[in-house]
N, C-alpha and C positions, 0 to 999 in steps of 0.2 A: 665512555659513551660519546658519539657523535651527534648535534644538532642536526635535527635532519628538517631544512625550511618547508612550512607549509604549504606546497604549493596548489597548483588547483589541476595538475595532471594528477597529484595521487588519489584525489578524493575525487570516485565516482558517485550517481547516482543525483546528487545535487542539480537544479539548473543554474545558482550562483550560489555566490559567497561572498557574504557579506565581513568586510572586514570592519572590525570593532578595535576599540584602545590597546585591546588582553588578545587578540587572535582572530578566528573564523568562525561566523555562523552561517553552518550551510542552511539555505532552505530550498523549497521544494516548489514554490511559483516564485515569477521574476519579479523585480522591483513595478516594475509597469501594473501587474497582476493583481498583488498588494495593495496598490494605491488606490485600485478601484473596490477594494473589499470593503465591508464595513461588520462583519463578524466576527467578532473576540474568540469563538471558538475557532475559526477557521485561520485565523492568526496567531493561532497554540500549532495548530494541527501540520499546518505548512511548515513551519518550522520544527518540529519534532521529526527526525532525521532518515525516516524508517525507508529503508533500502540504501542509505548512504552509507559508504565505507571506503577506511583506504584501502589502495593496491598498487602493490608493489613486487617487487624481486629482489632477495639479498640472500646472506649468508650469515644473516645477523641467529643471534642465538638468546640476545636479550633485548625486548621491544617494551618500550615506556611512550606512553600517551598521557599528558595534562590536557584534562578536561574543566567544564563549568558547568555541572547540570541545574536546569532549571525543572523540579520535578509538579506535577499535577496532582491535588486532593480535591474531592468534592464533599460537599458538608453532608454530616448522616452517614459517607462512604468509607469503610476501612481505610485506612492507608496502604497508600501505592509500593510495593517493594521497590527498591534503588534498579535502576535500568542497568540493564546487562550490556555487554561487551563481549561479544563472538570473535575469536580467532578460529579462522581457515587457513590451513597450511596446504597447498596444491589441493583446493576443493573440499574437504576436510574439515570439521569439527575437533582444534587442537586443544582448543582451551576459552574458558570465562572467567571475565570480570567484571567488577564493579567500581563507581570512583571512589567513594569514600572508603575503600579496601585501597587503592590504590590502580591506576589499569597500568599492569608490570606485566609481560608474559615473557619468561623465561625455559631454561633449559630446552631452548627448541633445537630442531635439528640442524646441524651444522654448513649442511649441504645448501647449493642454490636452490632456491625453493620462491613458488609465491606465494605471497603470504595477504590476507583481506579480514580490516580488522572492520567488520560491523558495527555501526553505531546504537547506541538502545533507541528502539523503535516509538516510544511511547512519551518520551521527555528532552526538551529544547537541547541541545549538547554545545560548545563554544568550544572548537579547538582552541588549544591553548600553545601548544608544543608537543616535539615529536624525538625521541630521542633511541638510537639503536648503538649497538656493538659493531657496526657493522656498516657499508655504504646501502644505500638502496636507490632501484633504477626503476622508475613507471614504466608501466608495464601496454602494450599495443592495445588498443580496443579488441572488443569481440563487435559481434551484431548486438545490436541493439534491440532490447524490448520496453517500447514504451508502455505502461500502462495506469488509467484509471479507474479508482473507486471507492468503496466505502468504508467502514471501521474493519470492514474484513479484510480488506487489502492493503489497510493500514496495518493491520498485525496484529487487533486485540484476539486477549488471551492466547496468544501465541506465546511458548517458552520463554524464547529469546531474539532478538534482530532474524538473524539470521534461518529460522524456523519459522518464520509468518511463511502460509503459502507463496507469495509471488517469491518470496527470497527462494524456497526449498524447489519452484519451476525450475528458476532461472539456473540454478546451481545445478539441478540433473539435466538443463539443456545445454548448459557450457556459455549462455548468452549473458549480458550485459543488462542490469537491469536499472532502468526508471522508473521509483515507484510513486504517482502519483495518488496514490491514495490517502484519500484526506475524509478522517471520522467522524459522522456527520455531513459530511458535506460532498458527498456527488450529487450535486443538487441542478447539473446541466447549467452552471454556472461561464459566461460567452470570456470571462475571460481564461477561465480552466481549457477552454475549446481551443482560445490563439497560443495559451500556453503549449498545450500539443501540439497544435498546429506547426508550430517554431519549433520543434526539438526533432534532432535530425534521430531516426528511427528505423529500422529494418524490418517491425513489425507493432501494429497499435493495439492495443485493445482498450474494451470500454465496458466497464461492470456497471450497470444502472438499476436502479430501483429501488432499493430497499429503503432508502435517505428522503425520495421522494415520497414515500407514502409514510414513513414514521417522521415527519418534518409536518407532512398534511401540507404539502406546498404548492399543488395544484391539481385539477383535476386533470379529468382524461381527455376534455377538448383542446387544452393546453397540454397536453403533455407530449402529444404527437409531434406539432409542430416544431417543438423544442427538442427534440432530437431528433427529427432532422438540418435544422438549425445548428445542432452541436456537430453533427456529423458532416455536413458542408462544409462548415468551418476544417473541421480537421483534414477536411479533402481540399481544402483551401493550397495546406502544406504539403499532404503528402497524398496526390492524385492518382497513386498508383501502388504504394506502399497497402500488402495484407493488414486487415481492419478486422478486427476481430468485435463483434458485441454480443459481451454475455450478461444471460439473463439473470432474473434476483436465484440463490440459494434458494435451499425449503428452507423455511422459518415458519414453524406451525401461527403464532401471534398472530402476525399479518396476512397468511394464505389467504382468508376470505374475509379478514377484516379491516378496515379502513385504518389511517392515523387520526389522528398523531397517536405516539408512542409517547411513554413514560417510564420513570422509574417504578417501580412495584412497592409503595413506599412500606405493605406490611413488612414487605420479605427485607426492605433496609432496615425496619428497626428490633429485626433480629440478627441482623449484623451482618446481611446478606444482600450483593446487588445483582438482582434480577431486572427484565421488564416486562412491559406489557403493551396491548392495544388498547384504546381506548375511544374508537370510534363505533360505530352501528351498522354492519353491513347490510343491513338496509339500503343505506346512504350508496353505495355502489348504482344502485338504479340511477342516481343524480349527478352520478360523472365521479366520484368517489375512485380510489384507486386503494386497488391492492395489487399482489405479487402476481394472485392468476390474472386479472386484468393485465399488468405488464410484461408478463412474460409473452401473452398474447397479443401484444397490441408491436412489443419488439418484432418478433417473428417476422408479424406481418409487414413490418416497414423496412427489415432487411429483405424480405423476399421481393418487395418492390421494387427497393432499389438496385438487385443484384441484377436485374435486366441491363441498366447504365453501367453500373459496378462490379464487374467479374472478380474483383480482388477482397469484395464484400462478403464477410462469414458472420451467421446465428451461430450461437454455441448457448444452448440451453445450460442453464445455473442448476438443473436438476441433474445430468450427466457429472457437475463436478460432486454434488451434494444432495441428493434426494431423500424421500420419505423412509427409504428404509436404509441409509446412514443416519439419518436422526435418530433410529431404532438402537442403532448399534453406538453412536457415536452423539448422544444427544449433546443441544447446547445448553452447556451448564448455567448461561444466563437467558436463557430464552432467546436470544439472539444472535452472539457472536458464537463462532465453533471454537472446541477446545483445542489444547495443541496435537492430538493425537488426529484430529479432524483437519488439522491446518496440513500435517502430514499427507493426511489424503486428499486433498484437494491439490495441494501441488503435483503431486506424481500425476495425478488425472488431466489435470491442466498443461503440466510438460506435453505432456501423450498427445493429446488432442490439440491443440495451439502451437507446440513450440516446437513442433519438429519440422517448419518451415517448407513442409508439402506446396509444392505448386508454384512457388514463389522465386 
């Protein structure tokens, strides 16, 4: 087996890397971004790896990765299963693993081949070491697709890495994916905004909503301005670069009722995590936000702006996920989509987003 060094061409999807005593923690906002946070969730979240992976080109036929996971429990809530470890061989679902199994992925095919090992989307990972049969050469960029959002575009209840929707996009667009999606927290946050702003990108987008009304973190006079404000900023960097903003999913809880959100604590103490609403739509008359609120108030603030902005796109979250996918495909937590749902939001999402029309 050959030491193959860590370096920072094989690991896409990161914006740095953070080097520790034992190896590499990638994360997913920069040291700058970080330093202005003050949310312990949002400091699990950014560093939890989800659309980072290596990639590479060899001939290797046996691939060993040391890792350090650092896994997530919440109290009341089952235990988390060990995060997974997707191998792709030329685009392809070759093989899984786990650490405490070991992440060894053998008898692969002999031939030159690229190979992209996904990191688990849901728990802190520390490369440690990287050991093949074989040389390996980094492999060219593709285009670039930035994007942010919320626990959905993080990956919950997605299989594996490499199955959360933006991964299953990227992968049937052939593009390059950053996935800024942080659980909890699309919350229009200015330095999430220069983050984007700064990562060099061939296509943006920006999932909003769902965070801000189950967070209950501002109303609807604030909330305009503030995406505008986000989306300035990102035109800060990229003036010219397709901007995609899409709207919240259906998620029946929120459709017409306010946040904040919760856990459903009947349904946890039968060993079940669900959620729920927990505001008054009533309260909507008083600047109160929900989904049809946001999805209307989006529309209309890309339609404004796409007078100055030709490179400026609505893309309704009901086209990826509507009322009657919930039918067919409900969310088995009242919120997040299953993986059979992550499936189809990504194919949907390639389709209409990522076949780089006009651009």
């Amino acid at each position: 087996m050959i030491d193959i060094p860590l370096t920072a061409d094989l690991v896409r999807g990161a914006l740095e890397l953070e080097r520790t005593g034992r190896g590499l923690v990638p994360h997913r906002l920069p040291a700058r971004a970080r330093a202005q946070n003050s949310d312990p969730r949002l400091a699990m979240v950014e560093a939890q790896p989800a659309g980072v992976r290596l990639r590479f080109r060899t001939r290797a036929r046996v691939i060993e990765l040391d890792t350090l996971p650092t896994k997530v429990e919440y109290p009341g809530a089952p235990p988390r299963p060990d995060g997974v470890y997707d191998l792709l061989v030329d685009g392809k679902l070759a093989a899984q693993a786990t650490a405490p199994a070991g992440v060894r992925f053998a008898d692969l095919p002999g031939h030159d081949k690229d190979v992209e090992i996904w990191l688990p989307h849901n728990e802190i990972t520390e490369l440690i070491a990287l050991r093949a049969d074989a040389p390996v050469q980094a492999r060219p960029g593709r285009r670039v697709w930035l994007h942010h959002g919320s626990s959905i575009s993080h990956g919950s209840n997605a299989a594996s890495p490499a199955t959360t929707w933006p991964a299953l996009a990227a992968t049937a667009a052939g593009v390059d994916l950053v996935n800024l999606g942080f659980s909890g927290n699309a919350l229009l946050d200015p330095f999430t905004a220069r983050a984007l702003r700064d990562t060099p990108a061939d296509l943006v987008s920006v999932k909003l909503g769902i965070n801000v009304v189950n967070a209950d973190l501002m109303r609807l006079r604030a909330f305009g301005p503030a995406v505008h404000g986000f989306l300035d900023t990102i035109r800060d960097g990229h003036p010219d670069t397709p901007l995609v903003v899409v709207s919240p999913l259906y998620c029946p809880i929120h459709e017409r009722t306010p946040g904040p959100g919760d856990f459903d604590h009947e349904a946890l103490a039968r060993g079940e995590v669900r959620f729920r609403a927990t505001g008054d739509p009533a309260e909507r008359a008083a600047g109160k936000l929900t989904l049809e609120v946001i999805r209307a108030e989006l529309a209309r603030i890309v339609a404004e702006r796409r007078a100055s902005d030709p490179h400026l796109r609505y893309l309704d979250g009901l086209s990826l996920y509507g009322e009657r996918d919930f039918a067919d495909l409900p969310l088995p937590d009242d919120l997040h989509p299953s993986p059979a749902a992550h499936r189809r939001i990504g194919a949907r999402f390639a389709e209409l987003a990522l076949d780089f029309k006009g651009t």
